[in-house]
N, CA, C and O of each residue as an XYZ file, in Angstrom:
824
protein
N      88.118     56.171     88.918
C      87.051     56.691     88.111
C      85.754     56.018     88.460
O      85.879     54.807     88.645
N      84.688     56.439     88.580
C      83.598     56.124     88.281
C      82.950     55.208     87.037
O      82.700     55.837     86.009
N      82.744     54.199     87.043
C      82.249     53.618     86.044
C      80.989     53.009     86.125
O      80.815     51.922     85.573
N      79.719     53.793     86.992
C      78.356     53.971     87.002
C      78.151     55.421     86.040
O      78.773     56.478     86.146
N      77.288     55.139     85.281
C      76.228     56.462     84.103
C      77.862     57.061     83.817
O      78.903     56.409     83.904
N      77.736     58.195     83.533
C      78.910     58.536     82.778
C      80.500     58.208     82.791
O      81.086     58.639     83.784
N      81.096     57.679     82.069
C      82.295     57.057     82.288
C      83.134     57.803     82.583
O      84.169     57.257     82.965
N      83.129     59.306     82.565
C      84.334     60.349     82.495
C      83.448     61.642     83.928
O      83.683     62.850     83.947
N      82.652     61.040     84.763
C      82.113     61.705     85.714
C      82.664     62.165     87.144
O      82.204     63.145     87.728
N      83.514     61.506     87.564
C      84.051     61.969     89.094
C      85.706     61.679     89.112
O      86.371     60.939     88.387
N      86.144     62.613     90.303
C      87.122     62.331     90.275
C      87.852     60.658     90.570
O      89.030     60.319     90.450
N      86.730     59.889     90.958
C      87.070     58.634     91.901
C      87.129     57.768     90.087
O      86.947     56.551     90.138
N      87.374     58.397     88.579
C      87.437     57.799     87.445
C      89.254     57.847     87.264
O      89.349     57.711     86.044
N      90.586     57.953     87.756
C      91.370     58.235     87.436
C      92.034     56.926     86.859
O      92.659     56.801     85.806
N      91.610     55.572     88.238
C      92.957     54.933     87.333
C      92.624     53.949     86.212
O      93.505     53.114     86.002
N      91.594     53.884     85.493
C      91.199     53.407     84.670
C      91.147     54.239     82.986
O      91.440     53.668     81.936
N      90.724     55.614     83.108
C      90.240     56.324     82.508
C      92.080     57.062     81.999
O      92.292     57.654     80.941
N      92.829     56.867     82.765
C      94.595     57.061     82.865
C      95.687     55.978     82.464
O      96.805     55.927     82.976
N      95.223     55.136     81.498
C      96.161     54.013     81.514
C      97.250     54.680     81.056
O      98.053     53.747     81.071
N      97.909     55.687     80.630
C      98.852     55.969     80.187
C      99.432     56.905     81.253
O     100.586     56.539     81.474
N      99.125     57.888     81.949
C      99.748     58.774     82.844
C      99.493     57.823     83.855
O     100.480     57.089     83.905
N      98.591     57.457     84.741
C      98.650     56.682     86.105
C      99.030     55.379     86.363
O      99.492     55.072     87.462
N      98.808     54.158     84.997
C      98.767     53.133     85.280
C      99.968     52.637     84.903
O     100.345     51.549     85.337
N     100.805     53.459     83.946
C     102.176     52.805     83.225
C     103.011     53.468     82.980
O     104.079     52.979     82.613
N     102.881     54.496     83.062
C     104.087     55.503     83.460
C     105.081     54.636     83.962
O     106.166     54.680     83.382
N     104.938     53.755     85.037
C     106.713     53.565     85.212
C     107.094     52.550     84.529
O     108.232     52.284     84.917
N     106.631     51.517     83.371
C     107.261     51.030     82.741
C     107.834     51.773     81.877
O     108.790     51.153     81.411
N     107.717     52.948     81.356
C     108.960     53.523     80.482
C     109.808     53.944     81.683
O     110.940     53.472     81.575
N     109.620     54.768     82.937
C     110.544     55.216     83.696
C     111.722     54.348     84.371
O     112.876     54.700     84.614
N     111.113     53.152     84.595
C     111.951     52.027     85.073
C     113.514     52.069     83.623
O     114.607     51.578     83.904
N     113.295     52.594     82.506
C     114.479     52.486     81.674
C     114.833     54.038     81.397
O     115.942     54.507     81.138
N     114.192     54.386     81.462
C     115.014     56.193     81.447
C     115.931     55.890     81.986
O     116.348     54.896     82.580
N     116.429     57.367     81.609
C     117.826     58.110     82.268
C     117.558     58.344     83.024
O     116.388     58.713     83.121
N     118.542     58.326     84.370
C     118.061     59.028     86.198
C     118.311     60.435     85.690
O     119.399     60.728     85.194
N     117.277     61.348     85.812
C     117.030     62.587     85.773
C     117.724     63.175     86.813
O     118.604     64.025     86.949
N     116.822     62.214     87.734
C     116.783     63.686     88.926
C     116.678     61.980     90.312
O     116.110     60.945     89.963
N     117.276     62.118     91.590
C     116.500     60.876     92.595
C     115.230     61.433     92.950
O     114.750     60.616     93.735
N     114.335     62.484     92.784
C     113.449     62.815     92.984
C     112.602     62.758     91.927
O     111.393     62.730     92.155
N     112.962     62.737     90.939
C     112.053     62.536     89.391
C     112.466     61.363     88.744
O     113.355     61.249     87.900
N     111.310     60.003     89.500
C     111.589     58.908     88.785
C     109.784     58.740     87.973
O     109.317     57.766     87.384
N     109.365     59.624     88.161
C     107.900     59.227     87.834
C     107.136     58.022     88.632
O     105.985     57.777     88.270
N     107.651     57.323     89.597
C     107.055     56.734     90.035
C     106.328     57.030     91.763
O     106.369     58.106     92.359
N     105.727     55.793     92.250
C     105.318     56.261     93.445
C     106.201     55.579     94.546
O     105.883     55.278     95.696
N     107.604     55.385     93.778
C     108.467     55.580     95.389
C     108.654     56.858     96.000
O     108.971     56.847     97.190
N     108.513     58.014     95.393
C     108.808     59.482     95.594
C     107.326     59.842     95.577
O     106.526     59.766     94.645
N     107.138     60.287     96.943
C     105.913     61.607     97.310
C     105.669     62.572     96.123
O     106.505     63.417     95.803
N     104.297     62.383     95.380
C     104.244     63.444     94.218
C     104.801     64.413     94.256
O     105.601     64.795     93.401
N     104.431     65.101     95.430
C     105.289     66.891     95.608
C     106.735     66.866     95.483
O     107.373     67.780     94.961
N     107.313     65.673     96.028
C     108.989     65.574     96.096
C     109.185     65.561     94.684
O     109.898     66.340     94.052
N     108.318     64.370     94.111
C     109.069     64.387     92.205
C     108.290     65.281     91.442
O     108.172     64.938     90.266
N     107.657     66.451     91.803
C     107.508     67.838     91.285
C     108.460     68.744     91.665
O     109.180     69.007     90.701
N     108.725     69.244     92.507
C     110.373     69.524     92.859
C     111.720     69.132     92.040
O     112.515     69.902     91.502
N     111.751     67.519     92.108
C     112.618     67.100     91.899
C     113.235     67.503     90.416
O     114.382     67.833     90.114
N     111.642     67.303     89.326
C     111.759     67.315     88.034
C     111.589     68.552     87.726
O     112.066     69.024     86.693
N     111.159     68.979     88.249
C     111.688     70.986     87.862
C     113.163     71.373     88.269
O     113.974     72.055     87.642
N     113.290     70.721     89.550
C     115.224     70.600     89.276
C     116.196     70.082     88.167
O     117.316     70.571     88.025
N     115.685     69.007     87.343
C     116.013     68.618     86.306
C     115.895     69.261     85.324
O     116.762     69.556     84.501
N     114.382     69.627     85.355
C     114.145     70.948     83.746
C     115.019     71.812     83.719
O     115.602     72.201     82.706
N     115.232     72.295     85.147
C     115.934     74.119     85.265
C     117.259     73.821     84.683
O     117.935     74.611     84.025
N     117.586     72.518     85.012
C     119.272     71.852     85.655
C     120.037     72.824     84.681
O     120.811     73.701     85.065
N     119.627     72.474     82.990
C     120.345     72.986     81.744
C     120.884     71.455     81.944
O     120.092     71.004     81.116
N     121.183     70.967     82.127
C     121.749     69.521     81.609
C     121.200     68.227     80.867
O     121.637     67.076     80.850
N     119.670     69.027     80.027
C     119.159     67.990     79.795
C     118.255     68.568     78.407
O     117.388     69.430     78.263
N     118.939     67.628     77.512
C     117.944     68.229     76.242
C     117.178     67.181     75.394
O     117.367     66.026     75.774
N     116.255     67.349     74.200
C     115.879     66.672     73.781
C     115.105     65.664     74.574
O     114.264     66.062     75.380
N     115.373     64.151     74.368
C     114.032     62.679     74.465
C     114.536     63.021     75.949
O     113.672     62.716     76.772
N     115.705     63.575     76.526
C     115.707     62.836     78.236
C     115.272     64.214     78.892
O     114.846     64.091     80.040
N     115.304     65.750     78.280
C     114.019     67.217     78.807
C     112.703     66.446     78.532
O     111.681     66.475     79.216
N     112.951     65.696     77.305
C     110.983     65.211     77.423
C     110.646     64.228     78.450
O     109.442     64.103     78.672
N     111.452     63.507     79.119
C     111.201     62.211     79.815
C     110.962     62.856     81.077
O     110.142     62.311     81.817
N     111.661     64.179     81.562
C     111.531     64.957     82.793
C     110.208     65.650     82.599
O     109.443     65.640     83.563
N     109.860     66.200     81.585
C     108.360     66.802     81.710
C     106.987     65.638     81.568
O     105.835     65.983     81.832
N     107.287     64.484     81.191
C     106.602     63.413     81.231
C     106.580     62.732     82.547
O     105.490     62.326     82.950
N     107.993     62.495     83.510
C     107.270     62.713     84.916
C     107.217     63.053     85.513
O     106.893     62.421     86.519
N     107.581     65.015     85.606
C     106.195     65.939     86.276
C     105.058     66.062     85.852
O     104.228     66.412     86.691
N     104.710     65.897     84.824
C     103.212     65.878     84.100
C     102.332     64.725     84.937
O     101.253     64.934     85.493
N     103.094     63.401     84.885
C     102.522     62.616     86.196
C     102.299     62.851     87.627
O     101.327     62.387     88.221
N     103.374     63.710     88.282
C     102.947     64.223     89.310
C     101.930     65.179     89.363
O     101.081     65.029     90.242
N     101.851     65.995     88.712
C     100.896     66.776     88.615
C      99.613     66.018     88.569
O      98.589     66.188     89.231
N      99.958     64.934     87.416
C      98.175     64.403     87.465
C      97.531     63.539     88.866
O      96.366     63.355     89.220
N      98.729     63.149     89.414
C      98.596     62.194     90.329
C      98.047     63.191     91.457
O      97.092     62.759     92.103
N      98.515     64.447     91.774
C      97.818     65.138     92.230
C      96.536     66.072     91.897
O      96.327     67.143     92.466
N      95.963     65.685     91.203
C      94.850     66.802     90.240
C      94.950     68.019     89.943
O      93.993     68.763     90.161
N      96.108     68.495     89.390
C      96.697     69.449     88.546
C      96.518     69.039     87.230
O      97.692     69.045     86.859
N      95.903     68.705     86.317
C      95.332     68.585     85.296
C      95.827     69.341     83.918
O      96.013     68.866     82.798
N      95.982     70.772     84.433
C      96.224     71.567     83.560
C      97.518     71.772     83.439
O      97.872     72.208     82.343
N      98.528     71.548     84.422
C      99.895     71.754     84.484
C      99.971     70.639     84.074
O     100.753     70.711     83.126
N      99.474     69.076     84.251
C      99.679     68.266     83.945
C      99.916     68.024     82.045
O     100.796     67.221     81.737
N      99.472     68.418     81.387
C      98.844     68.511     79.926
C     100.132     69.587     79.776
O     101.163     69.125     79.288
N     100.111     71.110     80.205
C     100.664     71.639     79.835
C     102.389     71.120     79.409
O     103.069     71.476     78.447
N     102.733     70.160     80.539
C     103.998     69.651     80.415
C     104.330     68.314     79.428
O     105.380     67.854     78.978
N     102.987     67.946     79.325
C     102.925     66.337     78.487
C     103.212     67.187     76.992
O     104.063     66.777     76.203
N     102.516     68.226     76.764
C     102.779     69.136     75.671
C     104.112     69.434     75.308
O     104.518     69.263     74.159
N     104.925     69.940     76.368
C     106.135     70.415     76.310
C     107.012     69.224     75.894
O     107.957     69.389     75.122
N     106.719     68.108     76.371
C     107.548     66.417     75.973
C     106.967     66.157     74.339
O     107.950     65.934     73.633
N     106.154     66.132     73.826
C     105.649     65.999     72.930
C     106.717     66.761     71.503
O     107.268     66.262     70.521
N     106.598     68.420     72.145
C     107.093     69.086     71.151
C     108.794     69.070     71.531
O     109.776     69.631     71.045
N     108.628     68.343     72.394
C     110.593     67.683     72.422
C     110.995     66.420     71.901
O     112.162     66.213     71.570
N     109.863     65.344     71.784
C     110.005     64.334     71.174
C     108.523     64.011     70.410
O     107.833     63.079     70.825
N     108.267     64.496     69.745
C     107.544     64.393     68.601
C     106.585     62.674     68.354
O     105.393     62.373     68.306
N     107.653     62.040     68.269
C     107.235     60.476     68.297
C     107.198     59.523     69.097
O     107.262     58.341     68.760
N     107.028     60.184     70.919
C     106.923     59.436     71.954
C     105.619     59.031     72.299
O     104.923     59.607     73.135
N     105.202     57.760     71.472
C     103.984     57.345     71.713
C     103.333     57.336     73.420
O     102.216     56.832     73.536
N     103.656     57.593     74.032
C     103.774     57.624     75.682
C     103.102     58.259     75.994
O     102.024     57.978     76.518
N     103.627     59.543     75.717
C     103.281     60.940     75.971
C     102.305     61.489     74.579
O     102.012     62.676     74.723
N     101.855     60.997     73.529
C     101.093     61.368     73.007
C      99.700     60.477     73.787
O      98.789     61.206     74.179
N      99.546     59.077     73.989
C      98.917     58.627     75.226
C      98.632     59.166     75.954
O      97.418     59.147     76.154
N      99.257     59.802     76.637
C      99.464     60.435     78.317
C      98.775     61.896     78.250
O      98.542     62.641     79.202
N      98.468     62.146     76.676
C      97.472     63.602     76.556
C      96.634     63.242     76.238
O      95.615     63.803     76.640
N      96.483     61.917     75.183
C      94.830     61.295     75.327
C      94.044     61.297     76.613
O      93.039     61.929     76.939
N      94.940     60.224     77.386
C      94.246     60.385     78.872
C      94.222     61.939     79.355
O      93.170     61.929     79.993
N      94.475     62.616     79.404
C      94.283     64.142     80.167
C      92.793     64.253     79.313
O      91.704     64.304     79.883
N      93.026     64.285     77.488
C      91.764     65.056     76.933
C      90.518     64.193     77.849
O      89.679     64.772     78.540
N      90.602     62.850     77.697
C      89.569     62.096     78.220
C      89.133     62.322     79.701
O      88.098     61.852     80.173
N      89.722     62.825     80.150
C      89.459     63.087     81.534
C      89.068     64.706     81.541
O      88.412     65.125     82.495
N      89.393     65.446     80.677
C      88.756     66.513     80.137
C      87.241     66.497     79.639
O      86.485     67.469     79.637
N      86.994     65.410     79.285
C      85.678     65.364     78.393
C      86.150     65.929     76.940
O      85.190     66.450     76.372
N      87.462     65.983     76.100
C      87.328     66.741     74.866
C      87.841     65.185     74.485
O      88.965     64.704     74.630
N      86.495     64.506     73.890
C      86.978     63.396     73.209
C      86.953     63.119     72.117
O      86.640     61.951     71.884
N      87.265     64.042     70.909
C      87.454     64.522     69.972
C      88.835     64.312     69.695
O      89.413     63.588     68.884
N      89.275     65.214     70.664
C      91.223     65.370     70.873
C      91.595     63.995     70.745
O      92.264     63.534     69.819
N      90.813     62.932     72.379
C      91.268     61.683     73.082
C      91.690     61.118     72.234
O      92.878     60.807     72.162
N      90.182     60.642     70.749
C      90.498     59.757     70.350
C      91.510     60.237     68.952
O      91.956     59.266     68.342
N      91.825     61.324     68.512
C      93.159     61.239     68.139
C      94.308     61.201     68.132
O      95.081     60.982     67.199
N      94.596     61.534     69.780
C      95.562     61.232     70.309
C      95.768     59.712     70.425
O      96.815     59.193     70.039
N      94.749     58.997     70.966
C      95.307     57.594     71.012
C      95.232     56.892     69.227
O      96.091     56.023     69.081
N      94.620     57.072     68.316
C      94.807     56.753     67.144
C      95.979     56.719     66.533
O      96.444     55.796     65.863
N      96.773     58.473     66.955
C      98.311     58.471     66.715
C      98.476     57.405     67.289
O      98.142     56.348     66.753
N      99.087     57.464     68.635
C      99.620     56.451     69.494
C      99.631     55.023     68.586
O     100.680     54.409     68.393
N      97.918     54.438     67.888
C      98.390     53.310     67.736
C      98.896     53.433     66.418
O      99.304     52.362     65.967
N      99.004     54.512     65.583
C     100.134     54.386     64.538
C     101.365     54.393     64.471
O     102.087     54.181     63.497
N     101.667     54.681     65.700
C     103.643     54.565     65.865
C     103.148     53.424     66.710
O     104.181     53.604     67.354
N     102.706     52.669     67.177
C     102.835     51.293     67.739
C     101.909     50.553     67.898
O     101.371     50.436     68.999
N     101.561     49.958     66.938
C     100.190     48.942     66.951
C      99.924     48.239     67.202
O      98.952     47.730     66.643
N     100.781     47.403     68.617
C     100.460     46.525     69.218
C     100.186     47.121     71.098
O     100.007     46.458     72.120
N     100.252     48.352     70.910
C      99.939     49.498     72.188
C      98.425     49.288     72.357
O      97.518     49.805     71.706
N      98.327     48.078     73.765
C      96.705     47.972     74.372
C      96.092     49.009     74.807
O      94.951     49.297     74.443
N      96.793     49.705     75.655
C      96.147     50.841     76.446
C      96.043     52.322     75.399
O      95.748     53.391     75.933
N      96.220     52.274     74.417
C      95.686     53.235     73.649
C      93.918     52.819     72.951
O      92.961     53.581     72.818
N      94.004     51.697     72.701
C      92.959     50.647     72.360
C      92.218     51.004     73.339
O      91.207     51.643     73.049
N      92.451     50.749     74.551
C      91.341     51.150     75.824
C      91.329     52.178     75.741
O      90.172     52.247     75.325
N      91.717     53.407     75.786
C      91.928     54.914     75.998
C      90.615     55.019     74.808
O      89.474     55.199     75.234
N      90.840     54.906     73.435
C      90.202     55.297     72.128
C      88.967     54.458     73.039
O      88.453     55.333     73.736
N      88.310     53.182     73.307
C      87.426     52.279     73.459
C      86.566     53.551     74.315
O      85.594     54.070     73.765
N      87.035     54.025     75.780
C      86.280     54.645     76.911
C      85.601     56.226     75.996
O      84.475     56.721     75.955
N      86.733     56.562     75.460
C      86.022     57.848     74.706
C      85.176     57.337     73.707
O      84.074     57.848     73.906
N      85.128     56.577     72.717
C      83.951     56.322     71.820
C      83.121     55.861     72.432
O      82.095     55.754     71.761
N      82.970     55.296     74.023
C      81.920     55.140     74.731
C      81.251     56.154     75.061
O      80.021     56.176     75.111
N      82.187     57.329     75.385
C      81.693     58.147     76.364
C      80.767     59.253     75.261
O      80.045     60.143     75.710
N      80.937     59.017     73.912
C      80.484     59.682     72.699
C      78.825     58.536     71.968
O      78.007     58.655     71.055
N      79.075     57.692     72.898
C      78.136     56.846     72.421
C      78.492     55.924     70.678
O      77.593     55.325     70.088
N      79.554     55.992     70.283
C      79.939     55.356     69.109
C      80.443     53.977     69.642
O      81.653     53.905     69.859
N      79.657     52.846     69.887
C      79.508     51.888     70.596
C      80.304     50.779     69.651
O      81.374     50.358     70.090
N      79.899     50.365     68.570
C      80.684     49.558     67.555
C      82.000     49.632     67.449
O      82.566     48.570     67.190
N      82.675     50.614     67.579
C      83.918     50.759     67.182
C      84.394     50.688     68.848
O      85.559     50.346     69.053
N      83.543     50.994     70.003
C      84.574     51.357     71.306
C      84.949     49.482     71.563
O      86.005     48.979     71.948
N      83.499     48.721     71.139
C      83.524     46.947     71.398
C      85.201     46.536     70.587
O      86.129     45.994     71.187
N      85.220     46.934     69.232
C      86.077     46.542     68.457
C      87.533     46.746     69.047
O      88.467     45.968     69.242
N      87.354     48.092     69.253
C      89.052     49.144     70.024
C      89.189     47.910     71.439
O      90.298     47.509     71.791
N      87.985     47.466     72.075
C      88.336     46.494     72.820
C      88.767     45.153     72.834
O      89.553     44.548     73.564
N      87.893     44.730     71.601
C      88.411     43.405     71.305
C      89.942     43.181     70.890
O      90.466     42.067     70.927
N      90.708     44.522     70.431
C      92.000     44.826     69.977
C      92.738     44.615     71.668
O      93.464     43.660     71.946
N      92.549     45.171     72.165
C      93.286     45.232     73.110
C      93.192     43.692     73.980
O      94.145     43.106     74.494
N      91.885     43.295     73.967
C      92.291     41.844     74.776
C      92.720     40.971     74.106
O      93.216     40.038     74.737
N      92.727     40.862     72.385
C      93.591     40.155     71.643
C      95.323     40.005     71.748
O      96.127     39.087     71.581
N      95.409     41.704     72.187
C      96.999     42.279     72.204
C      97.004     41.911     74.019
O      97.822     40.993     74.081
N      96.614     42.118     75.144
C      96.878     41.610     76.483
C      94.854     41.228     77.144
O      93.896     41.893     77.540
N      95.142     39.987     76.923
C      94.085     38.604     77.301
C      93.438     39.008     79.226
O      92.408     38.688     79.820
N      94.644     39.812     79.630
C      94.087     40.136     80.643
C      93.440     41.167     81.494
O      92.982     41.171     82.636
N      93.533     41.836     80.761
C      93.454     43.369     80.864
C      91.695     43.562     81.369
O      90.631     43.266     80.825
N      92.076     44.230     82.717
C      90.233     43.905     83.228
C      89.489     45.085     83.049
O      88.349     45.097     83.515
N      90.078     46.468     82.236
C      89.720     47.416     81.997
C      88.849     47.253     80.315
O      87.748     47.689     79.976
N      89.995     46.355     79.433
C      89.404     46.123     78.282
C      87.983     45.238     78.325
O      87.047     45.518     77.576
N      87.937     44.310     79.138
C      86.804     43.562     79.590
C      85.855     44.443     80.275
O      84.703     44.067     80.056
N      85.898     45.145     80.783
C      84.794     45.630     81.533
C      84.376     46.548     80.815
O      83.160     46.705     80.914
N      85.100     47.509     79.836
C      84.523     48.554     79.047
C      83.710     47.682     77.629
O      82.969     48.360     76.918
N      83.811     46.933     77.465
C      83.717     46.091     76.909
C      82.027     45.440     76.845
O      81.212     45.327     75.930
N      82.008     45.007     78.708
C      80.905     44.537     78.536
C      79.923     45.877     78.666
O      78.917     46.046     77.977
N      80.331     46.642     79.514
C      79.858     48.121     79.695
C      78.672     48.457     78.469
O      77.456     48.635     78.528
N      79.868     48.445     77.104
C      78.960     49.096     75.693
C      78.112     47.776     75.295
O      77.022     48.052     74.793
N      78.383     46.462     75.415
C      77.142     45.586     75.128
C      75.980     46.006     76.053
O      74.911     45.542     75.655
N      75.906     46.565     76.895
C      75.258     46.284     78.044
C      73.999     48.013     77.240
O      72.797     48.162     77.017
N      74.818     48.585     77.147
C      74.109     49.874     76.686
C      73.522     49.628     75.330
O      72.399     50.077     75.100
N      74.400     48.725     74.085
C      73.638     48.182     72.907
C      72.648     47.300     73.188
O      71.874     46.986     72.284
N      72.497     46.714     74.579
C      70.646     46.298     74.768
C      71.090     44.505     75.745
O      70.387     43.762     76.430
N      72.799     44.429     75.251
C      73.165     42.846     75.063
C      73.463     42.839     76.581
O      74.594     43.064     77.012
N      72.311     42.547     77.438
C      73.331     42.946     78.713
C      73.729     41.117     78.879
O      74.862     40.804     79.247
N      73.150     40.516     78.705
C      73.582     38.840     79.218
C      75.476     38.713     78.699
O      76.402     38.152     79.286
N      75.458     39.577     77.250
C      77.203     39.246     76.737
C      77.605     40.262     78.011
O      78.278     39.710     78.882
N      77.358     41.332     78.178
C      77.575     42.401     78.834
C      78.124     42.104     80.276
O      79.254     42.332     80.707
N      77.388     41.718     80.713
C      77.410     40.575     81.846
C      78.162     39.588     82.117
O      78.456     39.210     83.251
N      78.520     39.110     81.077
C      79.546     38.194     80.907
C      81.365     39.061     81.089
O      82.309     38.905     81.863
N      81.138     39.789     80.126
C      82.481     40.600     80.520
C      82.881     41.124     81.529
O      84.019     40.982     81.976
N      81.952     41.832     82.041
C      82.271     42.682     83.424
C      82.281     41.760     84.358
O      82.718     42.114     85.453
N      81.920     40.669     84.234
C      82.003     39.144     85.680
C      83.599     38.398     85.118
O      84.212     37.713     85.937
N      84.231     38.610     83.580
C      85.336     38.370     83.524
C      86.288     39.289     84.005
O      87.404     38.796     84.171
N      86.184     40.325     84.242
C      86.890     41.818     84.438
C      86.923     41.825     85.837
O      87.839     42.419     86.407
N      85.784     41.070     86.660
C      86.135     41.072     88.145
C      86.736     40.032     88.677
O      87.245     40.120     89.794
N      86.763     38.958     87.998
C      87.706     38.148     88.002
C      89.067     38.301     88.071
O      89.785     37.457     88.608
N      89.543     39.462     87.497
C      90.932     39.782     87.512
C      91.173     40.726     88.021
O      92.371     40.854     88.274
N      89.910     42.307     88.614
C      90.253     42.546     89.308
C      88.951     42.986     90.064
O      88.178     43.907     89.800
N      88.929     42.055     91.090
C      87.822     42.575     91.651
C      86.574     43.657     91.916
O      85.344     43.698     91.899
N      87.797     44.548     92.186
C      87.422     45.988     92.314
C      86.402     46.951     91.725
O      85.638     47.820     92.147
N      86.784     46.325     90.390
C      86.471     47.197     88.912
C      84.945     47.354     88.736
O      84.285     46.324     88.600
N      84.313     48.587     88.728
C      83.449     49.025     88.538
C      82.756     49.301     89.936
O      81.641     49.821     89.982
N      83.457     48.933     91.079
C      82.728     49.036     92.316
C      82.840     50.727     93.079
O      82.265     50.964     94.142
């Protein structure tokens, strides 16, 4: 993603603006059920292979309920990983209304709305999220980038300070962080964060 002038502007905004579909997706997949060897949600499998793979699983009939939702949760990743967007959502949807209370995948449509620009949706999607699990950082960041991207600056600092309270290292929470001081006028605190945020990961914001 882009994190010069608009936070939700180019495609080069994905893996920040995605903590839930791009960045962690395979810590739930690493404990799933083996679906499919082609649908692990992760990036040992060529996106196109575990789009294949996990439509072999959907079709299979051998799979209902939380482990049909865990298969449309990672084709929904392949899809996003390839910028299919809309198939992407469409399937995070389909997991959703198969498991109702998979904070994951209610995440994993925040990030789509936010990358949509409907941050209206974002930040209720990640709000759910942190009501079935309130110690969930990357919903904290997810809610933080959209109340940025809405200009509601107080609450995006706070949604951040939550999250580096809940993981201290997190260079996304730091940098969005100093980002909105920097726009409330404070660039010296501002400054301070985003030089902690490159500290951990260089990269970030470049």
């Amino acid at each position: 993603m882009t994190r010069r002038g608009s936070p939700i502007a180019s495609a080069g905004m994905v893996r920040s603006v995605l903590p839930f579909v791009l960045a962690l997706l395979a810590i739930q997949v690493q404990a799933q059920t083996l679906l499919d060897a082609k649908c692990t949600g992760k990036a040992d499998v060529p996106w196109s292979e575990q789009i294949a793979g996990c439509t072999t699983a959907i079709d299979s009939g051998k799979f209902v309920g939380k482990d049909l939702a865990k298969a449309f949760v990672s084709r929904g990743n392949a899809y996003a990983q390839t910028g299919d967007l809309d198939r992407s959502l469409a399937d995070i949807e389909q997991a959703i209304r198969l498991d109702p209370d998979n904070a994951f995948a209610v995440g994993a449509r925040g990030d789509l709305h936010l990358v949509k620009k409907d941050y209206a949706r974002a930040i209720a999607d990640y709000t759910a999220v942190i009501a079935i699990d309130p110690g969930n950082a990357p919903a904290f960041i997810g809610r933080a980038i959209a109340r940025y991207a809405t200009g509601d600056l107080d609450p995006a600092i706070a949604d951040c300070d939550q999250a580096i309270r809940l993981q201290p290292t997190l260079a996304d929470a730091l940098y969005w962080r100093g980002m909105a001081k920097r726009r409330k006028g404070d660039a010296a605190a501002g400054d301070a964060d985003i030089a902690a945020a490159r500290k951990i990961d260089p990269g970030i914001g470049r």
